[in-house]
C-alpha positions in Angstrom: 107.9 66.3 35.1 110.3 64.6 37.8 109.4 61.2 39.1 108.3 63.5 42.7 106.2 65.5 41.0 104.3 62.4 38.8 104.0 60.7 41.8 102.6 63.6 44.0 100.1 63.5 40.7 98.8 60.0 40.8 98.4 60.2 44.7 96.4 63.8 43.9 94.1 61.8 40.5 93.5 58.7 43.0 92.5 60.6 46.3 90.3 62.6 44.4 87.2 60.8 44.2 87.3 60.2 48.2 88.3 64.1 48.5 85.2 64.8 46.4 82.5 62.0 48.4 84.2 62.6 52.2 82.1 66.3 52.1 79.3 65.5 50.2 78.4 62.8 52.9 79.5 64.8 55.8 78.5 68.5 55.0 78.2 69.4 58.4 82.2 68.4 59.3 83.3 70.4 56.3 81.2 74.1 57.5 83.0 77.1 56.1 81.7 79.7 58.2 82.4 83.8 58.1 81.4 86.0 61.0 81.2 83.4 63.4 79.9 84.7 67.1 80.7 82.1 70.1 81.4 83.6 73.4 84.6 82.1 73.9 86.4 83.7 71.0 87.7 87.0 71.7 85.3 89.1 70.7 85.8 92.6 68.1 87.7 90.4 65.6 86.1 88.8 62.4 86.4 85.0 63.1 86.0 82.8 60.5 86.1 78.8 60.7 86.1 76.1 58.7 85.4 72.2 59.8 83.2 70.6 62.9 81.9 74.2 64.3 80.4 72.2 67.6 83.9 71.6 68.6 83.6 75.6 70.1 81.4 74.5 72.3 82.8 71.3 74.1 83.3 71.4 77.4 86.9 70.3 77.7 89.4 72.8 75.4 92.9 72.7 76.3 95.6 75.5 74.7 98.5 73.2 74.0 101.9 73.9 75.6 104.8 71.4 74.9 104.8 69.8 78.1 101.8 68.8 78.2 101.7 66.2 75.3 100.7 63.4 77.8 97.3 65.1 78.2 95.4 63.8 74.6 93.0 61.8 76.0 89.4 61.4 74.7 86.9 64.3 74.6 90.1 67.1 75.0 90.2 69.4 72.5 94.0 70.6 71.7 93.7 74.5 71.0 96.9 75.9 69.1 98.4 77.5 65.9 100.2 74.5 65.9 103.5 75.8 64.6 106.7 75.0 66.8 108.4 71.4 66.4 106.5 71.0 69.9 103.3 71.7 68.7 103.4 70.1 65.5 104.7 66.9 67.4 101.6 67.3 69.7 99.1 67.5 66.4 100.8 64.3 65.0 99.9 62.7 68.3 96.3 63.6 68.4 96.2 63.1 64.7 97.5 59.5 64.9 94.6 58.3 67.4 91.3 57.7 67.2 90.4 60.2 69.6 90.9 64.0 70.5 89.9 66.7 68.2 92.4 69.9 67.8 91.2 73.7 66.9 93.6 74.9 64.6 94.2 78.9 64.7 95.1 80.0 61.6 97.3 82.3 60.7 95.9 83.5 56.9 92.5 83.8 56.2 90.4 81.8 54.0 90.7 81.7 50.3 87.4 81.7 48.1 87.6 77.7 47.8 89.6 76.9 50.8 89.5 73.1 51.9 91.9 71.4 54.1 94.7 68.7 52.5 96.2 65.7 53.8 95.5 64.8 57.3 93.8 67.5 58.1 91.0 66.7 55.4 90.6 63.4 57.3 90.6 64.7 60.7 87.9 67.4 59.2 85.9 64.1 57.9 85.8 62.7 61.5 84.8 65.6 63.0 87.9 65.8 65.0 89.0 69.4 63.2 87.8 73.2 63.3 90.4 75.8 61.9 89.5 78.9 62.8 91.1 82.6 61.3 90.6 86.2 62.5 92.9 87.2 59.5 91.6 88.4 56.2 92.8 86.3 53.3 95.6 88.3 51.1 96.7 85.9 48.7 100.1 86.1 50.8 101.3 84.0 53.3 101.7 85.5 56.5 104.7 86.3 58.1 104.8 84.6 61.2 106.5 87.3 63.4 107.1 86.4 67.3 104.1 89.0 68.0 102.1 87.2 65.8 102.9 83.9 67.2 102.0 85.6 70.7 99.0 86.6 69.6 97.6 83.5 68.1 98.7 81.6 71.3 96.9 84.5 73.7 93.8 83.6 71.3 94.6 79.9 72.1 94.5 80.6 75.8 91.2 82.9 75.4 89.2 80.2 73.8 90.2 77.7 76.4 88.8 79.4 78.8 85.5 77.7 80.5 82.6 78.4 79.7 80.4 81.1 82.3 77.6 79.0 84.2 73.9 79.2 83.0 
């Protein structure tokens, strides 16, 4: 074992007892959910989600674009795949306040035992996180082609949009 690798180990053996309490006191933050049914997801696809499901539903959901990084203020929710440099600076931002909650589209499904790690564990213990996936889980990462990228950011913009008037 190399010195990264033991330390990646101990960081693992002493997390674990706050990874294994953090969802046992917060069930409802850490929901994994199949077949989930919300009008604002674009519907004939088989959405799955994982995390704060009520974040669907707030009012203000935003599909992030670089330029408009200046825009995490409270109650926004940051809807992206999150994958160019952009978008991953824009997740750091959020992620490194106390406030505004991101929806994560996913590129891969869902394995059997799926949780989040690092941050997004935390975020998904303050509520602040919902990853949501349309893809079936293959074992396989999936290649993240330019029209799959498109499509995950047309999804992005599809979920943003408001919600119809009662």
């Amino acid at each position: 074992m190399n010195s990264d690798t033991l330390r990646a180990e101990r960081r693992y053996i002493h997390d674990n007892p706050r990874r294994y309490c953090l969802p046992k006191a917060h069930p409802d933050l850490f929901v994994k959910a199949s077949a989930l049914r919300n009008s604002r997801l674009p519907q004939g696809l088989p959405w799955m989600g994982f995390g704060n499901l009520f974040l669907i539903d707030k009012p203000e959901l935003m599909p992030v674009r670089c330029r408009i990084a200046e825009h995490t203020a409270a109650g926004i929710v940051m809807v992206s795949p999150f994958i160019s440099p952009g978008e991953k600076k824009i997740t750091a931002l959020v992620m490194a306040q106390p406030y505004g909650s991101l929806i994560l589209l996913k590129p891969d499904g869902f394995a059997p035992l799926y949780k989040p790690s690092g941050t997004y564990f935390d975020l998904c213990a303050e509520g602040r996180l919902l990853i949501l996936s349309a893809f079936p889980h293959t074992g396989r990462r999936r290649a993240l082609s330019r029209e799959c990228c498109i499509q995950l950011n047309d999804w992005g913009q599809h979920i943003c949009k408001p919600l119809p008037a009662l």
